[in-house]
C-alpha positions in Angstrom: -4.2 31.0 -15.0 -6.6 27.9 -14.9 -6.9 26.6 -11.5 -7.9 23.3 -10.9 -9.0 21.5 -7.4 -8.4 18.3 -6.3 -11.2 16.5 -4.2 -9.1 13.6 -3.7 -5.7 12.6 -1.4 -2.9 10.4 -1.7 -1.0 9.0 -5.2 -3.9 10.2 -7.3 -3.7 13.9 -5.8 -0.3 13.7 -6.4 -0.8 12.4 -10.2 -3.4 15.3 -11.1 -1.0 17.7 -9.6 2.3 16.8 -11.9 0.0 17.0 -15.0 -1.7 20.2 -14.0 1.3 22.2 -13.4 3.0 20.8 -16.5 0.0 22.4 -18.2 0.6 25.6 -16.5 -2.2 25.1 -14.2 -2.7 26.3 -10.6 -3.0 23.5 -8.6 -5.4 23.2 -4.9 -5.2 20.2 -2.9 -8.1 19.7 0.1 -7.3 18.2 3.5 -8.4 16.1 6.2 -7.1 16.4 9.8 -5.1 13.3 9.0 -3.9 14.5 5.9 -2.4 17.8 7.8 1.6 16.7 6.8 1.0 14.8 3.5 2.9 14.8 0.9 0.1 15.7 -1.4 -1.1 18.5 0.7 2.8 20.1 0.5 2.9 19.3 -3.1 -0.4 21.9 -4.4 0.2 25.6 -4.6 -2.3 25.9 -1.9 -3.7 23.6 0.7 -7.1 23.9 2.2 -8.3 22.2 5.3 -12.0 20.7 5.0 -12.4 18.8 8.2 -12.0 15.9 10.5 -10.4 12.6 9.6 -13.3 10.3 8.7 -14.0 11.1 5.3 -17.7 11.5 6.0 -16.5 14.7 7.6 -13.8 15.5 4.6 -13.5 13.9 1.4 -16.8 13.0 1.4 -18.1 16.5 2.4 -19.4 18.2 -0.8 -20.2 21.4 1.0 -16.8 21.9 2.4 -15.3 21.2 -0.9 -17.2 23.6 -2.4 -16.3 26.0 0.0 -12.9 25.2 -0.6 -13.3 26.1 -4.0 -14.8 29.1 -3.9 -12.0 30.0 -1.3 -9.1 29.1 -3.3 -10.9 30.4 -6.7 -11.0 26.8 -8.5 -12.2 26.7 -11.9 -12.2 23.0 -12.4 -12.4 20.0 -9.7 -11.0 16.6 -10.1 -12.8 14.2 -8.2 -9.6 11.6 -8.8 -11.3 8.0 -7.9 -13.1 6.6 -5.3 -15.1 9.4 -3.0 -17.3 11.7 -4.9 -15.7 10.3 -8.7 -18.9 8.8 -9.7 -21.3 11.1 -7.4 -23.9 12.9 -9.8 -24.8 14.5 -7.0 -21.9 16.3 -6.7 -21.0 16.7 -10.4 -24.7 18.6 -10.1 -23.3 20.7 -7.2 -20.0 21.3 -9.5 -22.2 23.1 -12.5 -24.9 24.7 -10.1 -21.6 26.2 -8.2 -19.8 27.9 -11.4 -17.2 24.9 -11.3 -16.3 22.6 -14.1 -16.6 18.4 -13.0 -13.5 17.1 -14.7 -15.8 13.6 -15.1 -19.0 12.9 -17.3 -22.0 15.3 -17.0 -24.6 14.1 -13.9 -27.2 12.4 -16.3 -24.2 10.2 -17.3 -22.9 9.4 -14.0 -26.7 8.9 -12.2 -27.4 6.3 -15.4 -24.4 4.7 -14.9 -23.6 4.7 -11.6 -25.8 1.9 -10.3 -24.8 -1.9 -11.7 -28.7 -2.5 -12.3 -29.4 0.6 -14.8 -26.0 0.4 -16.4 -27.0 -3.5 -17.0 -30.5 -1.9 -18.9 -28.8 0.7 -21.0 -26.1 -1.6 -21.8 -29.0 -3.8 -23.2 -30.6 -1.5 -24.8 -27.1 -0.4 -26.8 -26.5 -4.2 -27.8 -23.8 -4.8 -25.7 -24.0 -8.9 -24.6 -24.5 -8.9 -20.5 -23.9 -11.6 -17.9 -26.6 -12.9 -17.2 -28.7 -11.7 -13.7 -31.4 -10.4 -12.0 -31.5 -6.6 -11.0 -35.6 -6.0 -10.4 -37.2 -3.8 -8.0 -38.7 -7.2 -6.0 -35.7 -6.7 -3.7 -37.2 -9.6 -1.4 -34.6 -12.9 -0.6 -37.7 -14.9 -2.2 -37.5 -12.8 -5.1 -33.4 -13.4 -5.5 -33.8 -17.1 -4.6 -36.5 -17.3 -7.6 -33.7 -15.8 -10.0 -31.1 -17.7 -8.7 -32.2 -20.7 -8.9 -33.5 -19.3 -13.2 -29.5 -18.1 -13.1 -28.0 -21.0 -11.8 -25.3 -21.4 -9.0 -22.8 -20.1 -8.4 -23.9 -16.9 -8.2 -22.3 -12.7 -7.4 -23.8 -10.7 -5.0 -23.2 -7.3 -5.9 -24.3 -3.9 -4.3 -26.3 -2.2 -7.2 -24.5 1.7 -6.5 -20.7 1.6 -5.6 -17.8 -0.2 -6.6 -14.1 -1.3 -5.5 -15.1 -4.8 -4.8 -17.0 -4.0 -1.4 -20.1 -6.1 -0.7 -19.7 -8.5 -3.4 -19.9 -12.2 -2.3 -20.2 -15.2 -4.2 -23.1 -17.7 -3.6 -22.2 -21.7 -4.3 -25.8 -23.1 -3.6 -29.2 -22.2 -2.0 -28.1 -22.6 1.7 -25.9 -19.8 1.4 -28.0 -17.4 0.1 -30.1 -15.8 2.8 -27.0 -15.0 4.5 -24.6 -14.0 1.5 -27.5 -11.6 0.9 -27.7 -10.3 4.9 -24.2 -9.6 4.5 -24.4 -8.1 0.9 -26.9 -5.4 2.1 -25.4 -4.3 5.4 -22.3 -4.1 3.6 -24.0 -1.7 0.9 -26.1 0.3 3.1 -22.4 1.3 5.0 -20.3 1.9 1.8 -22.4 3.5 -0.8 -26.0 4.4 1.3 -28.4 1.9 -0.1 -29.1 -1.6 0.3 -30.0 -2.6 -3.2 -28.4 -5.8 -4.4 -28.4 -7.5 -7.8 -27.0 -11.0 -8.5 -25.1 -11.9 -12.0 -24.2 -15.5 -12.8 -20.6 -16.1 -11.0 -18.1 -17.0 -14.2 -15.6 -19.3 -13.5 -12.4 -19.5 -15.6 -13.1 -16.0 -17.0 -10.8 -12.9 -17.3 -11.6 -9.6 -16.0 -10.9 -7.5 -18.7 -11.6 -3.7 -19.3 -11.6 -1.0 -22.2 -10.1 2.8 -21.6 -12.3 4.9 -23.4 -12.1 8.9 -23.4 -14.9 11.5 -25.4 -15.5 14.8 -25.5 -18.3 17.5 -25.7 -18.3 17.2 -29.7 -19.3 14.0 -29.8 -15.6 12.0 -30.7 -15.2 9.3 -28.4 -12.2 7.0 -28.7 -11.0 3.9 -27.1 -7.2 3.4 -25.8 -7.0 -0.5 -25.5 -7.9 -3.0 -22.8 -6.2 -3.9 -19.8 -6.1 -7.6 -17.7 -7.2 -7.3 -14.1 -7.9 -10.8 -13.6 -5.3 -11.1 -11.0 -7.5 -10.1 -7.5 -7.9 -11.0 -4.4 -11.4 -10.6 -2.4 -12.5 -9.1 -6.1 -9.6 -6.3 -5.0 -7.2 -5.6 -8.1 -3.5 -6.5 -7.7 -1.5 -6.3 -10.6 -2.7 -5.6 -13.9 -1.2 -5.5 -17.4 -1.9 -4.2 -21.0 -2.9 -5.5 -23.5 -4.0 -8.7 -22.0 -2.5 -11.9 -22.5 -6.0 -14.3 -22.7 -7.3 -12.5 -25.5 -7.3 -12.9 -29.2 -7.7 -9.6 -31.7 -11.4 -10.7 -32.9 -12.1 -10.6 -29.1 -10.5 -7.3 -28.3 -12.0 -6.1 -31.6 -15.6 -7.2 -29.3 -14.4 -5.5 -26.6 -13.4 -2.1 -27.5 -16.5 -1.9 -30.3 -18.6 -3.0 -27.2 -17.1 -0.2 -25.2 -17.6 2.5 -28.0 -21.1 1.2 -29.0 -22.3 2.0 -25.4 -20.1 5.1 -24.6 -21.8 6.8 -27.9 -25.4 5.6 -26.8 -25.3 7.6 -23.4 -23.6 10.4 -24.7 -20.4 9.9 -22.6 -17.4 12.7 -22.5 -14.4 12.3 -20.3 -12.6 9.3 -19.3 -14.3 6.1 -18.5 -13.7 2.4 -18.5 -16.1 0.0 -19.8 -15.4 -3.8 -17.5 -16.1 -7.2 -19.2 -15.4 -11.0 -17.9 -14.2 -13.0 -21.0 -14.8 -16.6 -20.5 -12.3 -19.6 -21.4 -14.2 -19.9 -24.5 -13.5 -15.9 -25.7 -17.0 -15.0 -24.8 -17.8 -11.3 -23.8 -20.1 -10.3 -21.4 -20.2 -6.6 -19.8 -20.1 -6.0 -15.9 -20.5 -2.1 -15.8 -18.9 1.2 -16.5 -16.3 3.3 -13.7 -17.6 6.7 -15.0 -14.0 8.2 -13.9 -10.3 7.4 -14.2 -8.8 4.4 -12.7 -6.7 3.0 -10.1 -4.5 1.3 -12.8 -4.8 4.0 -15.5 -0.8 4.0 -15.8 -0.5 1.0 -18.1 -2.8 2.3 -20.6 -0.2 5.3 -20.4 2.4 3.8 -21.0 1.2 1.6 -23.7 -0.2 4.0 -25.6 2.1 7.6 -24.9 -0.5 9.5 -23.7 -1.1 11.3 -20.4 -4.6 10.5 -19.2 -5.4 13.1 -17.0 -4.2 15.6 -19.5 -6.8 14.5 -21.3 -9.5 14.5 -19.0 -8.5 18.0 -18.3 -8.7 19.6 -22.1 -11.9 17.7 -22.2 -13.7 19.0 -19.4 -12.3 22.6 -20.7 -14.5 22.2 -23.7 -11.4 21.5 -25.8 -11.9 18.7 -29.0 -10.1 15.3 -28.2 -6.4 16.3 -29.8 -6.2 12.5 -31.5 -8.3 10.0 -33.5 -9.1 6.5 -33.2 -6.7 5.8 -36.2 -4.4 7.7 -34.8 -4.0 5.6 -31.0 -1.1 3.8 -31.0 0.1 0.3 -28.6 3.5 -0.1 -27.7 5.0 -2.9 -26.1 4.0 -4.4 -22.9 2.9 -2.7 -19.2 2.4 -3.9 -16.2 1.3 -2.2 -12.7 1.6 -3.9 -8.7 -0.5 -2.2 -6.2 1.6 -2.1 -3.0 -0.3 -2.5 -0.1 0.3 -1.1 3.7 -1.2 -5.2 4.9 0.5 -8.2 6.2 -0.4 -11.4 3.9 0.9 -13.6 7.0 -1.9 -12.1 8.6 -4.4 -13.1 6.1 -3.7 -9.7 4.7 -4.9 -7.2 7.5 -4.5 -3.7 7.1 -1.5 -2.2 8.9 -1.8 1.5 10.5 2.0 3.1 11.8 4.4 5.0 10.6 6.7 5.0 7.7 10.2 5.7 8.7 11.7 4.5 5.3 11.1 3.7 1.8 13.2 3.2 -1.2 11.8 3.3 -4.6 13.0 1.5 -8.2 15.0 3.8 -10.7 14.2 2.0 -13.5 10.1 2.3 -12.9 7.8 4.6 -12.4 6.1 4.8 -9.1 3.1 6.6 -8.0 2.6 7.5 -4.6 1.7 9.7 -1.7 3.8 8.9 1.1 7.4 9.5 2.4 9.4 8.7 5.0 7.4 10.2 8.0 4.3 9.7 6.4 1.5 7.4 8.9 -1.2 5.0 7.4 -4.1 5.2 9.3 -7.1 3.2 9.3 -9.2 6.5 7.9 -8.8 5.4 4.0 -7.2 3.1 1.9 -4.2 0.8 2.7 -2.9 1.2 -0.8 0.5 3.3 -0.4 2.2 3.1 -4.0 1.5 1.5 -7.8 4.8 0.5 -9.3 4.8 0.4 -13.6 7.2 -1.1 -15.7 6.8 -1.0 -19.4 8.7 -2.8 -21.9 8.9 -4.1 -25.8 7.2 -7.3 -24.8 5.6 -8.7 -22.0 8.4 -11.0 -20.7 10.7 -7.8 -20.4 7.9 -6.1 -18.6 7.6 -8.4 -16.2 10.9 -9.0 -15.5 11.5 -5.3 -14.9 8.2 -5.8 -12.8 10.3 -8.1 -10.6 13.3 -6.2 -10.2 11.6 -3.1 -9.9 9.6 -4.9 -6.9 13.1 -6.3 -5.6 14.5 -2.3 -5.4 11.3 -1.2 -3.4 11.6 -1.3 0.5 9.1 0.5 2.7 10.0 0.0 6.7 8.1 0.7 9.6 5.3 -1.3 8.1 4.6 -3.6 6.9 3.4 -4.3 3.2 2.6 -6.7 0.5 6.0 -6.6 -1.3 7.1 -9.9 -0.6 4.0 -11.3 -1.7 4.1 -9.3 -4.9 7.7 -10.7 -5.8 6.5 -13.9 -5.1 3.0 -14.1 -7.1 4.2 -12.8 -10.5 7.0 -15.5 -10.3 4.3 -17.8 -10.3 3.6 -20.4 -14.0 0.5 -19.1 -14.1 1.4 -15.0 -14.5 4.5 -15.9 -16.5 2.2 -17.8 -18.8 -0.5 -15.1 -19.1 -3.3 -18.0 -17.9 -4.5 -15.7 -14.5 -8.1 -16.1 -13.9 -10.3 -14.1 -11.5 -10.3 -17.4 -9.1 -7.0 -17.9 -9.5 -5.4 -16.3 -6.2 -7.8 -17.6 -4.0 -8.4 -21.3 -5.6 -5.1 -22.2 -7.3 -1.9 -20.2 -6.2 0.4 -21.7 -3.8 3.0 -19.2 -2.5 6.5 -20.3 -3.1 7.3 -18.5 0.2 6.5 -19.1 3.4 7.2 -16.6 6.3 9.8 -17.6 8.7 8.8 -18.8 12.0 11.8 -17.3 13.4 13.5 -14.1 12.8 16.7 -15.0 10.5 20.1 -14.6 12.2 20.6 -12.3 9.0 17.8 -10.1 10.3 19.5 -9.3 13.8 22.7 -9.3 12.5 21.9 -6.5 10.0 19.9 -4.7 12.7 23.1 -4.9 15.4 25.3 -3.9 13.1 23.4 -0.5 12.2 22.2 0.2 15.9 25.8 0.2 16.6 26.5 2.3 14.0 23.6 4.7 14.5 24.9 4.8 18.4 28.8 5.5 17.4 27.7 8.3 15.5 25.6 10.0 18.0 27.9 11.2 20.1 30.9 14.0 19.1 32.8 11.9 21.5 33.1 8.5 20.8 34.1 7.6 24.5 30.9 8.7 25.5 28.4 6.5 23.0 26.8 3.8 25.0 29.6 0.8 24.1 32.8 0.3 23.7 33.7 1.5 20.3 36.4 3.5 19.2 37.1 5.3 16.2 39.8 3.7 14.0 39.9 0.1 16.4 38.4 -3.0 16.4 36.5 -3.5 19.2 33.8 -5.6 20.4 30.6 -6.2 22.3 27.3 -7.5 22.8 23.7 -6.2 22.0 20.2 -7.3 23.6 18.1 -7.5 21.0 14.0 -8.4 21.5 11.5 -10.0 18.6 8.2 -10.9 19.4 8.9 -11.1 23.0 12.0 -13.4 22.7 15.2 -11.5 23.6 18.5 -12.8 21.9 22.0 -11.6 22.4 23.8 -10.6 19.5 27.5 -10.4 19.7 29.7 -7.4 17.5 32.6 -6.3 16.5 33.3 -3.4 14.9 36.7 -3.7 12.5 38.9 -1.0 12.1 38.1 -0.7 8.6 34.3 0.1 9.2 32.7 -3.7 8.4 30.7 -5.8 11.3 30.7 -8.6 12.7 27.7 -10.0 13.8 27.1 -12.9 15.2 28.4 -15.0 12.3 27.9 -12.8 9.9 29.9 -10.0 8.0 27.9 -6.7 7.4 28.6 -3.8 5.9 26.5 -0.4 5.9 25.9 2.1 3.5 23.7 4.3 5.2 19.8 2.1 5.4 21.5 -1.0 3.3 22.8 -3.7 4.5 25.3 -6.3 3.0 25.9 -9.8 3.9 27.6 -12.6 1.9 26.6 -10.5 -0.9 22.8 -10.4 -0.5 21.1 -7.1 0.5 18.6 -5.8 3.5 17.2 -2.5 4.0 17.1 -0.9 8.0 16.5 2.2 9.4 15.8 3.5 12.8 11.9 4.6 14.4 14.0 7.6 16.3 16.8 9.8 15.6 16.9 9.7 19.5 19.6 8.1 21.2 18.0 7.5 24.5 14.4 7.1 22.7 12.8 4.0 25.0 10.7 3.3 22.5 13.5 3.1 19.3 13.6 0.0 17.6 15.6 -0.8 14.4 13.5 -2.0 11.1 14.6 -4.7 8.8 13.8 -5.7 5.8 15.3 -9.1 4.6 14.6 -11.4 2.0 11.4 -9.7 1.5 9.9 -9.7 4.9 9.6 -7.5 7.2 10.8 -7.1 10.9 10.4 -4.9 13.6 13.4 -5.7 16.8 13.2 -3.8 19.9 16.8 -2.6 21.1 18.2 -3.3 24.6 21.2 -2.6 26.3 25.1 -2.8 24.7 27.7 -4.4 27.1 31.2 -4.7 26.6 33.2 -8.0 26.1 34.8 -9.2 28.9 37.9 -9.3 26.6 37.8 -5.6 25.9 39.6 -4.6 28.9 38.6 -2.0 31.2 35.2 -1.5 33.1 32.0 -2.5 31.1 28.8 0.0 31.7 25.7 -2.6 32.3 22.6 -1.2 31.3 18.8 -1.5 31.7 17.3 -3.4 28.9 14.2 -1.5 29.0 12.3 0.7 31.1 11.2 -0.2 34.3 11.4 0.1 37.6 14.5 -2.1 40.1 13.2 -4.4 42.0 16.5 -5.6 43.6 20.3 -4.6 43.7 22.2 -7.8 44.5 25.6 -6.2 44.5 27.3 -3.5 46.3 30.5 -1.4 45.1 33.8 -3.9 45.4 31.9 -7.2 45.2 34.2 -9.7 44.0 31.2 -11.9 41.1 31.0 -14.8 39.1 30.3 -15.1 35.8 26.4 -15.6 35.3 26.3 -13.9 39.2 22.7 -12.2 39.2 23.4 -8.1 39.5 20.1 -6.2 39.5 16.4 -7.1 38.8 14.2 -4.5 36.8 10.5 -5.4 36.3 8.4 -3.6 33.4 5.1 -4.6 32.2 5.1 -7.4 34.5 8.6 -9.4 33.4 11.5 -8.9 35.0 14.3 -9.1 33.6 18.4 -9.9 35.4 21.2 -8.3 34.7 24.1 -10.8 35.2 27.4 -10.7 35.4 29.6 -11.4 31.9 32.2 -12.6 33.4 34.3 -13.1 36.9 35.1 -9.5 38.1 34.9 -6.8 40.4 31.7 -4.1 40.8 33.4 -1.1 40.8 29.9 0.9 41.0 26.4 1.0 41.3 24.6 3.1 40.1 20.8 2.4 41.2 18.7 1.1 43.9 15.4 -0.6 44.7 12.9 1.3 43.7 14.4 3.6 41.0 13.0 4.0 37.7 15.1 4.0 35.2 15.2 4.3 31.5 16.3 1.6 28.6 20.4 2.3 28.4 20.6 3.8 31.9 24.0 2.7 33.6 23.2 0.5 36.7 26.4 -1.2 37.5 30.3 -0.6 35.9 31.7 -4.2 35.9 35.7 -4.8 35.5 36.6 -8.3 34.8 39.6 -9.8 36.2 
């Protein structure tokens, strides 16, 4: 049995391994520290631990993946994308090793892989290029000189690397000594060398890129082009296939362009060959990702075939298993990239946990987390790529936006909203997306709320109540007032931000809430209300958990509510248990046991973190006990006082 190694994590582990054990492969997944509990590493049929968390210690680590290799008796390695995909150095390592590198042979990738060769050889194949300067003079006199021959605006781009990092555009000569600082220290981190070239900066142009897959008897085929034009700090977002800005004579240039330079390095594997296309249809190449691709998926589902399935026959020294005339397009895909950022927060990464996610049925989904799963600042905030296909492109995109609609993910949060929102946009619906177009043009449709919606808290009473009620075999003994089979009612602290609000509930005897104003009902993490839905879960299955707090995802954003203390209504009946909000220490017991109190009467003072917070009495009545005293600590739903009202 074949076995085949993947020097990757995450969705695109995940993806190699559903192909390779379709194809009756055995399947070896490598591991950071990090990476201990991930899904991908579960999902191989062996897992092998190659070192600390920064992947300078792991993923980058050729020797340990070797080693790993020879451990798990590998025959093949997948370098997925991003890492070692396009490192000759380590495709060199592969061969000298025994191991077949499921990529291009080193020659390829070392010509290739830096912007200012792959520039030359394009050249020299007659494929048309942006114009540029990539020279050895590497000098900021040397660039002005060019720059100024060029014209402004101008790209910065590291010469080795990819994925958008270091590139900056340049508007006019006072920016360039510093776009060019930046540029290099950026480059010299990433991808180990400072080198820089600049290209003309293109504005109103598409980014637009051919699929293109050979093998080691010299057949090399293309599979369409695909739109990436929608991107945001030169970071892809969503992308589509075919693309909309195009005419046939110009994705006749395109792929020809793409084949023409393919066959003139002698390239075998997958690879994608990445054009702008200006307003006025002309072609111009910006370099070759010598490996598979982020959005690989739509090409998929376009054209029926399975990529990676591909890749892997090739690299075994198999012949391609279709021709050219043979490829077939059908229909319309599209692909969102969903992202563990906040794009209130100018779209910072996020780092957590993921307590929850839902994904679309009617889409397919790549990813490599679950509920469980933590993002960490180690690697790449991108968590999932969610594909529709359909007959056309309106259909796809519509699916696109119900499949985006059906997708929660709480605990963090993520781009979703912003997803639903952009490709609602004139501009996506009408195909006319431009690479300037997020950043210069689009004006969300959406604004974050400034406040946390009353729908928000309602939904997250409504399912700490329930979560509470059925954490006890005795429902006499949940923290609250609730009864099985009886309405009853009470009130819940609730804290956003900081701001604590009171949230009053009733629970009806046949299972629905009220809260607040609102009606919910619950069907285990989704919420209902006025016929609109929200997704909530729970950060602890522990009852008394000080640090629980309920996650809410309505109308597409996302919010995280602490969880205080549940008192019963005056009008219940009976004695009410008051609780601590949160944990702390009391600071003062106002009350003793058979104090007649007023409603609003101050009971006991508990300070944490510097705020103190009073527990007052709910109504006129009697304190019947007290359970604390100066000084205690005490947790967050520890009894302090029982309170009767008369």
């Amino acid at each position: 049995m074949t076995t085949v190694l993947v020097a990757n994590r995450g969705e695109i582990a995940v993806r190699v391994f559903r192909t390779a054990k379709r194809m009756g492969m055995r399947t070896v997944a490598v591991y950071s520290e990090a990476d201990a509990d991930a899904p991908f590493a579960r999902q191989a049929d062996e897992a092998i631990a190659i070192g600390p968390a920064p992947a300078s210690e792991s993923y980058l680590n050729i020797t340990r993946i070797l080693e790993a290799a020879k451990l798990s008796g590998a025959e093949l390695i997948h370098p997925g994308y991003g890492f070692l995909a396009e490192n000759s150095e380590f495709a060199e390592a592969c061969g000298e090793a025994g191991l077949t590198f499921v990529g291009p042979p080193p020659d390829v990738l070392r010509n290739l892989g830096a912007k200012d060769e792959a520039k030359r050889i394009a050249q020299e194949a007659g494929v048309p290029v942006v114009a540029g300067y990539a020279g050895e003079d590497q000098s900021d006199e040397a660039f002005a000189k060019a720059a100024r021959e060029i014209g402004f605006p101008i790209m910065i781009k590291p010469a080795e690397g990819g994925g958008g990092k270091g590139m900056t555009v340049v508007s006019d000569r006072a920016e360039l000594d510093a776009g060019l600082a930046a540029a290099r220290r950026i480059a010299l981190t990433a991808f180990g060398s400072d080198r820089l070239i600049i290209e003309r900066y293109l504005t109103g142009a598409r980014h637009v890129e051919v699929q293109f897959i050979g093998d080691s008897q010299g057949n090399l085929i293309h599979l369409g082009e695909r739109d990436c034009s929608m991107q945001r700090r030169h970071q892809k977002i969503v992308e589509e296939s075919p693309s909309p800005g195009i005419d046939d004579v110009t994705r006749s240039v395109l792929c020809d362009a793409a084949i023409k330079l393919g066959r003139h390095v002698g390239y075998q594997n997958a690879g994608t060959c990445e054009f702008v296309v200006g307003d006025d249809q002309t072609v111009s190449f910006l370099e070759v990702n010598a490996r598979l691709q982020v959005e690989h998926p739509v090409t998929e589902m376009v054209t029926g075939l399975d990529l990676v399935e591909l890749q892997l026959r090739v690299a075994m020294g198999e012949e391609l298993p279709i021709a050219q005339e043979n490829v077939t397009f059908n229909g319309h895909a599209f692909e969102a990239r969903v992202y563990a950022e906040d794009p209130d927060e100018d779209f910072l990464p996020q780092m957590g946990t993921i307590f929850q996610v839902t994904w679309p049925d009617d889409a397919r989904v790549d990813t490599g987390v679950e509920p469980g799963s933590s993002v960490t600042a180690f690697y790449d905030p991108m968590i999932a790529k969610v594909v529709t296909h359909g007959p056309d492109r309106k259909t796809a995109l519509r699916g696109l936006k119900e499949a985006l609609e059906s997708t929660s993910v709480l605990g963090i949060r993520t781009n979703l909203g912003f997803l639903s929102d952009v490709i609602e946009s004139d501009a996506v619906r009408d195909g006319e997306v431009t690479t300037q177009w997020l950043e210069t043009s689009y004006e969300s449709q959406k604004l974050r709320p400034q406040t946390v919606p009353d729908e928000a808290l309602a939904l997250a009473s409504a399912f700490e109540i329930e979560f509470r009620r059925q954490s006890v075999s005795d429902p006499w003994q949940a923290r609250g007032p609730f009864r099985l089979g009886a309405s009853h009612r009470g009130s819940l602290l609730l804290n956003y931000e900081g701001e604590e609000v009171e949230m009053g509930v009733e629970r009806r005897a046949d299972g629905a809430y009220l809260a607040g104003t609102h009606e919910v009902t619950l069907d285990e993490n989704l919420g209902q209300i006025q016929g609109r839905s929200g997704h909530v879960c729970r950060s602890s299955e522990d009852l008394f958990d000080p640090e629980a707090k309920v996650f809410v995802l309505w109308d597409r954003v996302h919010y995280e509510i602490g969880i205080g203390s549940l008192q019963r209504r005056p009008d219940e009946g009976g004695p009410a248990h008051l609780e601590a909000p949160m944990p702390g220490q009391v600071i003062a017991v106002r009350v003793a046991t058979g104090d007649a109190v007023k409603r609003g009467q101050d009971l006991v003072v508990v300070e944490a973190m510097k705020m103190e917070h009073t527990i007052k009495a709910p109504a006129d009545g009697i304190i019947r006990s007290v359970s604390c005293a100066a000084g205690d600590q005490v947790q967050r739903g520890q009894v302090l006082v029982d309170f009767e009202p008369t």
